[in-house]
mmJSON file of the N, C-alpha and C atoms, coordinates in Angstrom:
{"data_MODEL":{"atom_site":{
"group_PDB":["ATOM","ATOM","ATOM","ATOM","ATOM","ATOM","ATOM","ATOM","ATOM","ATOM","ATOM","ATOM","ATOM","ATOM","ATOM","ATOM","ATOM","ATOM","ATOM","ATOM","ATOM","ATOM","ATOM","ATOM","ATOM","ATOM","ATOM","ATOM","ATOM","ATOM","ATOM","ATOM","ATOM","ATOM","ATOM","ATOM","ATOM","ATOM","ATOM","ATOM","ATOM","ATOM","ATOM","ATOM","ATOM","ATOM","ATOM","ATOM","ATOM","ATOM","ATOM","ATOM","ATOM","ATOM","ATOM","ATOM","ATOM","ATOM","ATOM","ATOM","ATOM","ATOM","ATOM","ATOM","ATOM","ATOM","ATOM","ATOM","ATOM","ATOM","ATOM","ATOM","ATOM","ATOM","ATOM","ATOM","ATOM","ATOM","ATOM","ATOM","ATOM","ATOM","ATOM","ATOM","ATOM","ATOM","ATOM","ATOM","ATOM","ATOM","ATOM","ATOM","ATOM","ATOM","ATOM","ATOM","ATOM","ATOM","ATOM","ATOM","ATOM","ATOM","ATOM","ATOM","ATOM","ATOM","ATOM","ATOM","ATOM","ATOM","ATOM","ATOM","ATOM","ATOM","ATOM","ATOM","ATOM","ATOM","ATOM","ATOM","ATOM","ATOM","ATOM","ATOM","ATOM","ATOM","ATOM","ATOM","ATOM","ATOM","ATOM","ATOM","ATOM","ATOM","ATOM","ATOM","ATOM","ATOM","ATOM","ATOM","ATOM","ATOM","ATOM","ATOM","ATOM","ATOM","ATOM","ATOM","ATOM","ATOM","ATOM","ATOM","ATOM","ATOM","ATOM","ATOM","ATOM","ATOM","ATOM","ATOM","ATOM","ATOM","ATOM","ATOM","ATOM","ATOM","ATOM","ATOM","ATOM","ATOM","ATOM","ATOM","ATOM","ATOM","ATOM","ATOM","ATOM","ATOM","ATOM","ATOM","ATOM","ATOM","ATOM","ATOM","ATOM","ATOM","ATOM","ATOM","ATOM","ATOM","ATOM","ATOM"],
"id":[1,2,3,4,5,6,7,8,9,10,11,12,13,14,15,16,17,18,19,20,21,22,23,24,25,26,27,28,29,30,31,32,33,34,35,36,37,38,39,40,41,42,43,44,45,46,47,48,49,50,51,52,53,54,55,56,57,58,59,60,61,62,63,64,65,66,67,68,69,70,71,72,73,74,75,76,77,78,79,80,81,82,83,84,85,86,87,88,89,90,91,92,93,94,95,96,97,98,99,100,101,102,103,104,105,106,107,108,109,110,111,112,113,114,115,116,117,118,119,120,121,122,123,124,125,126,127,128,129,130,131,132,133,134,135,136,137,138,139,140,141,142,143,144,145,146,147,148,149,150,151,152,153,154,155,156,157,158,159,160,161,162,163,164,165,166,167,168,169,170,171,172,173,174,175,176,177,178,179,180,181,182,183,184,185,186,187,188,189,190,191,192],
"type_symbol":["N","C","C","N","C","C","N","C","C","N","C","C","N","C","C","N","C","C","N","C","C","N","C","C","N","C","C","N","C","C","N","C","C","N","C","C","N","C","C","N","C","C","N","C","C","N","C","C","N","C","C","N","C","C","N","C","C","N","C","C","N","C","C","N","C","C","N","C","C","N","C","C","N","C","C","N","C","C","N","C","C","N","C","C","N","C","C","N","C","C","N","C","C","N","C","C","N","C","C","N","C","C","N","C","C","N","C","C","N","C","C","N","C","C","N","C","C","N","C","C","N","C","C","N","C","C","N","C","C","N","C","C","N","C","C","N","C","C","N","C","C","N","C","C","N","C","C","N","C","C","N","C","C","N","C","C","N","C","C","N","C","C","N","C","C","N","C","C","N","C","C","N","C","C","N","C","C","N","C","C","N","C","C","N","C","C","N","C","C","N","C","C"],
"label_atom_id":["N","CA","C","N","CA","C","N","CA","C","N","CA","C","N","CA","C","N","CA","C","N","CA","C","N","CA","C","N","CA","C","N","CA","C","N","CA","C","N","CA","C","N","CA","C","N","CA","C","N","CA","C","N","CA","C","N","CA","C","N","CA","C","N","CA","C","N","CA","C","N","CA","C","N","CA","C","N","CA","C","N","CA","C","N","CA","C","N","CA","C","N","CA","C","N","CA","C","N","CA","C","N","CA","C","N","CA","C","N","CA","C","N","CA","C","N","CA","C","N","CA","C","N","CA","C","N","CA","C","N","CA","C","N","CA","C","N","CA","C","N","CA","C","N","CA","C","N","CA","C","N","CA","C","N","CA","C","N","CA","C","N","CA","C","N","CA","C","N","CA","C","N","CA","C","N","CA","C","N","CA","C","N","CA","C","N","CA","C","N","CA","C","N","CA","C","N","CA","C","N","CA","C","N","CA","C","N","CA","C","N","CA","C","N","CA","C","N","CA","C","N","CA","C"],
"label_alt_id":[null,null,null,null,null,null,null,null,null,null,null,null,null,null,null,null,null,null,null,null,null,null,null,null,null,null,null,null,null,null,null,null,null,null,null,null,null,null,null,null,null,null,null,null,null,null,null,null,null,null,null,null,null,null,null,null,null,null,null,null,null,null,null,null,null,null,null,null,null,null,null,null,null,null,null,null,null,null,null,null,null,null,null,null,null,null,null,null,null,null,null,null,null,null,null,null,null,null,null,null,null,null,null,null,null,null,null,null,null,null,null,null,null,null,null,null,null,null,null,null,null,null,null,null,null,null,null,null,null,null,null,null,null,null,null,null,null,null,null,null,null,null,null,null,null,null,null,null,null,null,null,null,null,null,null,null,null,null,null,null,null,null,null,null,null,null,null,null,null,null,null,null,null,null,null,null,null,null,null,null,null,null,null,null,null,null,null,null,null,null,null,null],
"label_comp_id":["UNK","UNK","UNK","UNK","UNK","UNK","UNK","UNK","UNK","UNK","UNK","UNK","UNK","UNK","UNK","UNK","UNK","UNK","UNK","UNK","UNK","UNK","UNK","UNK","UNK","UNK","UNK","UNK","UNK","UNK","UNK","UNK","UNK","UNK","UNK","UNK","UNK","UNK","UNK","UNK","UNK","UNK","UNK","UNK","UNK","UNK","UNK","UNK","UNK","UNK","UNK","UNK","UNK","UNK","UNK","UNK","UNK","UNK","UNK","UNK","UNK","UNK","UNK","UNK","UNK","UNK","UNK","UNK","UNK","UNK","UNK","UNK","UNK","UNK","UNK","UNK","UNK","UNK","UNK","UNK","UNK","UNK","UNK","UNK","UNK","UNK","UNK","UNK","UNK","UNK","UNK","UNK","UNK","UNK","UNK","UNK","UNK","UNK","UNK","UNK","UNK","UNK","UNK","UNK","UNK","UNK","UNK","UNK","UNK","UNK","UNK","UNK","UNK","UNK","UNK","UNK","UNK","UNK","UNK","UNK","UNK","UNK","UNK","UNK","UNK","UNK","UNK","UNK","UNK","UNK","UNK","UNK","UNK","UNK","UNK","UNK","UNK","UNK","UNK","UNK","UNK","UNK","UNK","UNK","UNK","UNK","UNK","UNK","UNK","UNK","UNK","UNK","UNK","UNK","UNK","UNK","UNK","UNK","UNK","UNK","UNK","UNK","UNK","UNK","UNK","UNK","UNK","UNK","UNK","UNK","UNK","UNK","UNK","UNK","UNK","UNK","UNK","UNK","UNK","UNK","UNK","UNK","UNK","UNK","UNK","UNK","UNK","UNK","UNK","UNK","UNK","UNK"],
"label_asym_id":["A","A","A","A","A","A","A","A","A","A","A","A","A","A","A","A","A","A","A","A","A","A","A","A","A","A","A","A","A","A","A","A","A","A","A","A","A","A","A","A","A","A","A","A","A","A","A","A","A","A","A","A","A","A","A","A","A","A","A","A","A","A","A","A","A","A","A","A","A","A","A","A","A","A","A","A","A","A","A","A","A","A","A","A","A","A","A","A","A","A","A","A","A","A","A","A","A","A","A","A","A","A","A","A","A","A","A","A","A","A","A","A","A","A","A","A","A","A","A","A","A","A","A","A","A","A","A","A","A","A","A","A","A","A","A","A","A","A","A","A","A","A","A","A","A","A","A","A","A","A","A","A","A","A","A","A","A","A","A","A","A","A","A","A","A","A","A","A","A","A","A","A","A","A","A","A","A","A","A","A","A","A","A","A","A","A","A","A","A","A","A","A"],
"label_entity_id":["1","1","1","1","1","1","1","1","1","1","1","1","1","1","1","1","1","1","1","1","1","1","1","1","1","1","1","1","1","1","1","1","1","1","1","1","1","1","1","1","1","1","1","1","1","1","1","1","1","1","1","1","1","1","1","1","1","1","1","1","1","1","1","1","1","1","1","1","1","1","1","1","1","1","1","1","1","1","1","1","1","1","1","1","1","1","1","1","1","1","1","1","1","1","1","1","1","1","1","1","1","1","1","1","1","1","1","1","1","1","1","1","1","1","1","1","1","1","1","1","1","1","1","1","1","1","1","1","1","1","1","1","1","1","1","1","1","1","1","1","1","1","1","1","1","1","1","1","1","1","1","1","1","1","1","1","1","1","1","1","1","1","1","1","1","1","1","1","1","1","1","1","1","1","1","1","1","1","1","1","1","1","1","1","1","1","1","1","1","1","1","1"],
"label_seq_id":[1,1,1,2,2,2,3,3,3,4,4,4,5,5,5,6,6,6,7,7,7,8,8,8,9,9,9,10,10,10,11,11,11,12,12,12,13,13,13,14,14,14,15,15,15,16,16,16,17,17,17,18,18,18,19,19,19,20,20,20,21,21,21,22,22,22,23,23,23,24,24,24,25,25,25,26,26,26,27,27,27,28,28,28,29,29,29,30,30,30,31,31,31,32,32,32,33,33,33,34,34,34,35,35,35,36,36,36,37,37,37,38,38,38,39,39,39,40,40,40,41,41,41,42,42,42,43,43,43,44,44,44,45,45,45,46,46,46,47,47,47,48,48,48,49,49,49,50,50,50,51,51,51,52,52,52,53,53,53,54,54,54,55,55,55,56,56,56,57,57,57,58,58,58,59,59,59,60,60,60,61,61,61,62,62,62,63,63,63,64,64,64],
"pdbx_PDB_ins_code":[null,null,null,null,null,null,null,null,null,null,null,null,null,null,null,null,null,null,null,null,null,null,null,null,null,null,null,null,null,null,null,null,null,null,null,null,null,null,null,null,null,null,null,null,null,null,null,null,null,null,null,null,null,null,null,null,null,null,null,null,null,null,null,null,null,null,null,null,null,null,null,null,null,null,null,null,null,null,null,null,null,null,null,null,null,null,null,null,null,null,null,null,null,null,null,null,null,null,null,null,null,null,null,null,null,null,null,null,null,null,null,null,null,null,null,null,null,null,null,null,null,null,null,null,null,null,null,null,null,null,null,null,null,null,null,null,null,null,null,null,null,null,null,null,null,null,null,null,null,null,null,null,null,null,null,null,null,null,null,null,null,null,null,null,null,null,null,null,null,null,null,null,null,null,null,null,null,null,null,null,null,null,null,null,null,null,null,null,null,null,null,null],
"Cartn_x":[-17.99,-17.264,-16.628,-16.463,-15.569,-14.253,-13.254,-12.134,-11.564,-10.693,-10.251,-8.637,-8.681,-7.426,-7.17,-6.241,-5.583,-6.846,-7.392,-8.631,-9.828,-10.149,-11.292,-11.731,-13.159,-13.744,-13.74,-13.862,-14.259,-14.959,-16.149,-16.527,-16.222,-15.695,-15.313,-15.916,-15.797,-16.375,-14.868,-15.913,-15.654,-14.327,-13.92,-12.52,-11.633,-10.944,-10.495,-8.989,-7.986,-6.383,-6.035,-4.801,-4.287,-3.959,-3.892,-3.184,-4.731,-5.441,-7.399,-7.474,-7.632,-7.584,-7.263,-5.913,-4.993,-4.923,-5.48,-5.666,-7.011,-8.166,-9.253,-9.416,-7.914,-8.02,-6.848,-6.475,-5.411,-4.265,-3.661,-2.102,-1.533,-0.639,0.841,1.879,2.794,3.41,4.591,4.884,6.116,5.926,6.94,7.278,6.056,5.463,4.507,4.726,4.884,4.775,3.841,3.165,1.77,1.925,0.831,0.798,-0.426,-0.986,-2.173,-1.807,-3.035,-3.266,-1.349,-1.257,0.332,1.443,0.847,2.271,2.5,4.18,4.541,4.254,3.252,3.209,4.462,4.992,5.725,5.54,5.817,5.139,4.996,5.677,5.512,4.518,3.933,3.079,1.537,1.8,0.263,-0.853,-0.353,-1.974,-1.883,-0.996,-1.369,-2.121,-2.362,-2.741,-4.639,-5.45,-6.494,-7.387,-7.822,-8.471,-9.563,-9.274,-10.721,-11.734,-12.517,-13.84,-12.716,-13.063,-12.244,-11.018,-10.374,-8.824,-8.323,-7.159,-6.965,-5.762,-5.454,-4.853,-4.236,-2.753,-2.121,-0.996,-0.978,-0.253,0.649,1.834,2.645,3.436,2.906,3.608,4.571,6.187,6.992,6.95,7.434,7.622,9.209,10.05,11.42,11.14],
"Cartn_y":[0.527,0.201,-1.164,-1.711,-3.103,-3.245,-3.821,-3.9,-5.295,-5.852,-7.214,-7.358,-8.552,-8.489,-9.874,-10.178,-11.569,-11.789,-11.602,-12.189,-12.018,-12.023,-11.897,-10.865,-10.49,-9.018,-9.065,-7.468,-7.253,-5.985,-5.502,-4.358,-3.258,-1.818,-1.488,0.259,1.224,2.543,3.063,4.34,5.167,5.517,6.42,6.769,6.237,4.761,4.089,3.837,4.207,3.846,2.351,2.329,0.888,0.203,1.026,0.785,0.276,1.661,0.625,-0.753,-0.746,-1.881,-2.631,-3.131,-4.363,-4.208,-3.349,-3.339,-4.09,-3.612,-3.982,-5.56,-6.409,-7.533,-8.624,-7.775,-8.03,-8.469,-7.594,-7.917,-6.651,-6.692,-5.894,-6.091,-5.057,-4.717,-5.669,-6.511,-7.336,-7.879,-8.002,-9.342,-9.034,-7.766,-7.868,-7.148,-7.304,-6.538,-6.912,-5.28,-5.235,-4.231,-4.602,-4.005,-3.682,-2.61,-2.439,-1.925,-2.837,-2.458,-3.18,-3.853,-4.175,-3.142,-1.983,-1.222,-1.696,-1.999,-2.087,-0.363,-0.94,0.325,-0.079,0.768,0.636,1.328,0.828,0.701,2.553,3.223,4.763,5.308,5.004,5.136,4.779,3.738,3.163,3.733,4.944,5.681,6.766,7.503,8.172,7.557,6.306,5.24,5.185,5.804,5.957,4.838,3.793,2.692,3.684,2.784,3.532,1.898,1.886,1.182,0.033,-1.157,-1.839,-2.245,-1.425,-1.899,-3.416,-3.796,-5.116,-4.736,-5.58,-5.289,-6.636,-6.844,-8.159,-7.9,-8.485,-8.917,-10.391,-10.081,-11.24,-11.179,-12.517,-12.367,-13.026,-12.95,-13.613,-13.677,-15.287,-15.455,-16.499,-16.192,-16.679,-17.784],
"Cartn_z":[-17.248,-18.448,-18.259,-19.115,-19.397,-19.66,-19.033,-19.423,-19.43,-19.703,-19.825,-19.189,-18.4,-16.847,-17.707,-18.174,-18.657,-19.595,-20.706,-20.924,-20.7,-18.958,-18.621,-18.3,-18.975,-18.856,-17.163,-16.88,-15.62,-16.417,-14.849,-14.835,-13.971,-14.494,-13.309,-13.729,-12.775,-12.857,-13.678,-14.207,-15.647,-15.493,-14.092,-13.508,-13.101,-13.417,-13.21,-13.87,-12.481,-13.06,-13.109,-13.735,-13.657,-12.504,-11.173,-10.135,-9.689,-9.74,-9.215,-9.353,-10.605,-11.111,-10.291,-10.436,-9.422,-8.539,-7.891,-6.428,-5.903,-7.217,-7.049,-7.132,-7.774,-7.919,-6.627,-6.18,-5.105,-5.394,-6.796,-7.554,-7.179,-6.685,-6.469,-7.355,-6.917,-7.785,-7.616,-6.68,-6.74,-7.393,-8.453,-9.52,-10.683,-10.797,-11.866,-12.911,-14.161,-15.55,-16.025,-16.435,-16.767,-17.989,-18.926,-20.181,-20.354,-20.58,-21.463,-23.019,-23.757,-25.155,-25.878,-24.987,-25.511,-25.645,-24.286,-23.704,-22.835,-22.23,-21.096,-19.946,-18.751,-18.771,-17.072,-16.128,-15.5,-14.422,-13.085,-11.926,-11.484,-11.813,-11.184,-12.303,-13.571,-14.596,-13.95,-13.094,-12.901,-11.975,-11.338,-10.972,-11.608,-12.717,-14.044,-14.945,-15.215,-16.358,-16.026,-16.55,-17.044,-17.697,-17.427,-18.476,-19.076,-20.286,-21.441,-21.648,-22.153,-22.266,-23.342,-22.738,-23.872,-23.763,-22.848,-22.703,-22.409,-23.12,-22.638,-21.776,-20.588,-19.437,-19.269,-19.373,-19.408,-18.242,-17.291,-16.254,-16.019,-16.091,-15.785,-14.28,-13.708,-12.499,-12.612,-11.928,-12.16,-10.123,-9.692,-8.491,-8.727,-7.515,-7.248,-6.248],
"occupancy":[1.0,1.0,1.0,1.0,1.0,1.0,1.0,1.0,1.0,1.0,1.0,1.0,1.0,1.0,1.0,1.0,1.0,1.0,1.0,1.0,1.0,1.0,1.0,1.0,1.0,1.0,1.0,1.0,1.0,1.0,1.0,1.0,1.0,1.0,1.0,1.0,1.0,1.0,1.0,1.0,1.0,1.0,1.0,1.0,1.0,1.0,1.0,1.0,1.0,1.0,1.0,1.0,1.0,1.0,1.0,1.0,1.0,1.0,1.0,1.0,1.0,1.0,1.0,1.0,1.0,1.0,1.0,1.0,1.0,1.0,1.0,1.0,1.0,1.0,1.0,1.0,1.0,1.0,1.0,1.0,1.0,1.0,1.0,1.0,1.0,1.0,1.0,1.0,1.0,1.0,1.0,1.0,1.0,1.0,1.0,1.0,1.0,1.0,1.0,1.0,1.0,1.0,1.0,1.0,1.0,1.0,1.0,1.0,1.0,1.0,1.0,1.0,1.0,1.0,1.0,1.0,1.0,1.0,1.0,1.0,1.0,1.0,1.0,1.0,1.0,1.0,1.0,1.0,1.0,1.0,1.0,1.0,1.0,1.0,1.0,1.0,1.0,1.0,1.0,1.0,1.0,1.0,1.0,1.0,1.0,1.0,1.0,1.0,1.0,1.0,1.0,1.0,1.0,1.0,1.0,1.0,1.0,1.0,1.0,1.0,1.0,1.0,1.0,1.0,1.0,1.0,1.0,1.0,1.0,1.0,1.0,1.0,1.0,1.0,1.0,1.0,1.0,1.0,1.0,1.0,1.0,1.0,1.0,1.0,1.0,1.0,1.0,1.0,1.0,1.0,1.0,1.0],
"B_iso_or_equiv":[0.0,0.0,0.0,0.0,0.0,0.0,0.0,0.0,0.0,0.0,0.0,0.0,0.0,0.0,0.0,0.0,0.0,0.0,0.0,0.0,0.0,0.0,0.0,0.0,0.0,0.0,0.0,0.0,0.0,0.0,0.0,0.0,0.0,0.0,0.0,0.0,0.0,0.0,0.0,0.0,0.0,0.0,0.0,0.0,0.0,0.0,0.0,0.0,0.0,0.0,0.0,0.0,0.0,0.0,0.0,0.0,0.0,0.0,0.0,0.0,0.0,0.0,0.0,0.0,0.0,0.0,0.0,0.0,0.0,0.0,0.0,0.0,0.0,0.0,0.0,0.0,0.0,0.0,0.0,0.0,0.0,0.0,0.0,0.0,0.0,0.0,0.0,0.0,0.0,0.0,0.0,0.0,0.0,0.0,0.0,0.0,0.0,0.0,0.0,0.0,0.0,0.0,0.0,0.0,0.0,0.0,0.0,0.0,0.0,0.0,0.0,0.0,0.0,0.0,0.0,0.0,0.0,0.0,0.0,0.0,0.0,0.0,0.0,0.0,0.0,0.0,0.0,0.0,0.0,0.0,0.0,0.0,0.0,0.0,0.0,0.0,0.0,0.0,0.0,0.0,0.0,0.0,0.0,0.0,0.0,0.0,0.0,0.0,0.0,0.0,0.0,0.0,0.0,0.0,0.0,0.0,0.0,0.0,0.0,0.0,0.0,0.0,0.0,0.0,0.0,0.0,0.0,0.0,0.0,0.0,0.0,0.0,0.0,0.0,0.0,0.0,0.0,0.0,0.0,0.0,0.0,0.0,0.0,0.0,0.0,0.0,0.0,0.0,0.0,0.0,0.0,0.0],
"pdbx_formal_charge":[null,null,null,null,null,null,null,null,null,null,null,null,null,null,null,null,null,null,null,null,null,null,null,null,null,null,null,null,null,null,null,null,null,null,null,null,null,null,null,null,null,null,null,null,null,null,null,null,null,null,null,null,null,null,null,null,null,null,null,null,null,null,null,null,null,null,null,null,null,null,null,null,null,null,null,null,null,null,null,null,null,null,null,null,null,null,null,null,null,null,null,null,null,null,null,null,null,null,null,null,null,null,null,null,null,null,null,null,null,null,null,null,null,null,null,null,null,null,null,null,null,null,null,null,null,null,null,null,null,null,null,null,null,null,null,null,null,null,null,null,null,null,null,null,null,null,null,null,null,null,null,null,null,null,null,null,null,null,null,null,null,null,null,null,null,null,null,null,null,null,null,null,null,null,null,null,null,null,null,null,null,null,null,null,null,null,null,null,null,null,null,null],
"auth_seq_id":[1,1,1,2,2,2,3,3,3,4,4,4,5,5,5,6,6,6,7,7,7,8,8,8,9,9,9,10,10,10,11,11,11,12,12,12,13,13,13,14,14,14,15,15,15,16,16,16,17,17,17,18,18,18,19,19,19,20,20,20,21,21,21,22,22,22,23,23,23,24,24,24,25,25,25,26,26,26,27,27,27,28,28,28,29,29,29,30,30,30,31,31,31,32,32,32,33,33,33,34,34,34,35,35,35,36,36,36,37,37,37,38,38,38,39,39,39,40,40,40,41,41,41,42,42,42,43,43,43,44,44,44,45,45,45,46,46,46,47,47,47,48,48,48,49,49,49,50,50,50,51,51,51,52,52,52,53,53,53,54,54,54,55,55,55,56,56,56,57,57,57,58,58,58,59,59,59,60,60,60,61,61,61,62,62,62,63,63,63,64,64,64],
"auth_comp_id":["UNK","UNK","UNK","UNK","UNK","UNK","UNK","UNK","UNK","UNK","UNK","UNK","UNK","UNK","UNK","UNK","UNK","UNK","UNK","UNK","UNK","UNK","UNK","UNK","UNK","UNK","UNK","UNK","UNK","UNK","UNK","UNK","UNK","UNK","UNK","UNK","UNK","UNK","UNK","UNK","UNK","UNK","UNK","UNK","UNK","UNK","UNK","UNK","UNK","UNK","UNK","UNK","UNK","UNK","UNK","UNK","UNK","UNK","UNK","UNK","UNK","UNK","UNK","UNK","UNK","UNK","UNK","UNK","UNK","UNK","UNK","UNK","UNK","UNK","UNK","UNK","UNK","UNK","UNK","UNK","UNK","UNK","UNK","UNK","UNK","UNK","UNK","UNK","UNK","UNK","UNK","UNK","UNK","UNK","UNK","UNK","UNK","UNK","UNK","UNK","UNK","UNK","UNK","UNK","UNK","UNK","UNK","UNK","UNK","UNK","UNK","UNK","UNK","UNK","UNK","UNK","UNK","UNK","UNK","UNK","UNK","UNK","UNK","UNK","UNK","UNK","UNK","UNK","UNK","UNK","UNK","UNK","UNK","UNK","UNK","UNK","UNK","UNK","UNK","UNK","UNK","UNK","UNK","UNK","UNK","UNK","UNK","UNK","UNK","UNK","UNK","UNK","UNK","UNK","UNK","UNK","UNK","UNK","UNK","UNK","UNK","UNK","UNK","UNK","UNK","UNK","UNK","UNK","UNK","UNK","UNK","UNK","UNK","UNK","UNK","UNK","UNK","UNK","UNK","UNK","UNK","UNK","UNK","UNK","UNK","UNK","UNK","UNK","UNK","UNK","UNK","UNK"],
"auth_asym_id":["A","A","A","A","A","A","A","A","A","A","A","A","A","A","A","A","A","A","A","A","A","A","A","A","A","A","A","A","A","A","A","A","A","A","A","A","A","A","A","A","A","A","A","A","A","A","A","A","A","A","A","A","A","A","A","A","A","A","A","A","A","A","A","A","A","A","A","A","A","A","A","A","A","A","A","A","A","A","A","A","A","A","A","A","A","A","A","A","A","A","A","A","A","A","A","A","A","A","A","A","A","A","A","A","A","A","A","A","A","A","A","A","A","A","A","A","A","A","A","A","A","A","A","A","A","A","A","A","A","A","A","A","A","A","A","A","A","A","A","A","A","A","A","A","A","A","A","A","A","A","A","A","A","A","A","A","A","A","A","A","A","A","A","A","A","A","A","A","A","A","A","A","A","A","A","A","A","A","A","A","A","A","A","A","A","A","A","A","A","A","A","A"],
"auth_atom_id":["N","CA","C","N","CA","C","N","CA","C","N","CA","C","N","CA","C","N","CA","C","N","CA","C","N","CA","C","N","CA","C","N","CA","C","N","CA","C","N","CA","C","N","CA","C","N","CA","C","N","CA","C","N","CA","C","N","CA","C","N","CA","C","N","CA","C","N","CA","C","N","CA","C","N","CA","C","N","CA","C","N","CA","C","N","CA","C","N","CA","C","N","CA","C","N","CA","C","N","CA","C","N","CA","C","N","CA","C","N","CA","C","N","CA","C","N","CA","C","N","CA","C","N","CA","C","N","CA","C","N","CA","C","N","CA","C","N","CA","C","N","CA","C","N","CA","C","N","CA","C","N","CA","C","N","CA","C","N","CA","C","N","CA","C","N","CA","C","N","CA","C","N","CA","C","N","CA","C","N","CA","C","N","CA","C","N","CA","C","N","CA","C","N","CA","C","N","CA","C","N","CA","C","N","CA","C","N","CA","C","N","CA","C","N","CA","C","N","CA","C","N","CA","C"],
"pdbx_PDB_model_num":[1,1,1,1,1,1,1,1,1,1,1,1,1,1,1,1,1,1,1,1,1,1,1,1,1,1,1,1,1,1,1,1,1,1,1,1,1,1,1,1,1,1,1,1,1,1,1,1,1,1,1,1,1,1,1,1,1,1,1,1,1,1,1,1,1,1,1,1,1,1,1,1,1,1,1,1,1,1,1,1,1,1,1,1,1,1,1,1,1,1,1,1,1,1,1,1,1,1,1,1,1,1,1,1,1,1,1,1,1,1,1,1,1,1,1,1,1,1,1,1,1,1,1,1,1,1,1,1,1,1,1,1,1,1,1,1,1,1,1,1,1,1,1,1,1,1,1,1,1,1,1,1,1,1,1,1,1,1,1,1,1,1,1,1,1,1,1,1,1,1,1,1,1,1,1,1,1,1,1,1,1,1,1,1,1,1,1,1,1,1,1,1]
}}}
């Protein structure tokens, strides 16, 4: 299935959490707010969080 990380499609398998995901891309959770579909979803949410075919997946890193 296809999903989109800032924009850019990725491909990733059918069973796939939000935490997969950014792991699969090497983003952690310091300093990151992440939204799919334009929910804030929040860091104890993200290996409950399920991608569906299509999802847009927006990550902001903030660094100090």
């Amino acid at each position: 299935m296809k999903v989109f990380l800032n924009h850019q499609e990725i491909c990733v398998g059918s069973r796939v959490t939000l935490r997969d995901l950014l792991a699969g891309q090497s983003l952690t959770a310091d300093g990151s707010t992440v939204a799919v579909n334009n929910r804030v979803i929040t860091k104890e949410e993200w290996r409950e969080t399920f991608l569906s075919n299509g999802d847009k997946v927006t990550v902001i890193k903030t660094t100090y």
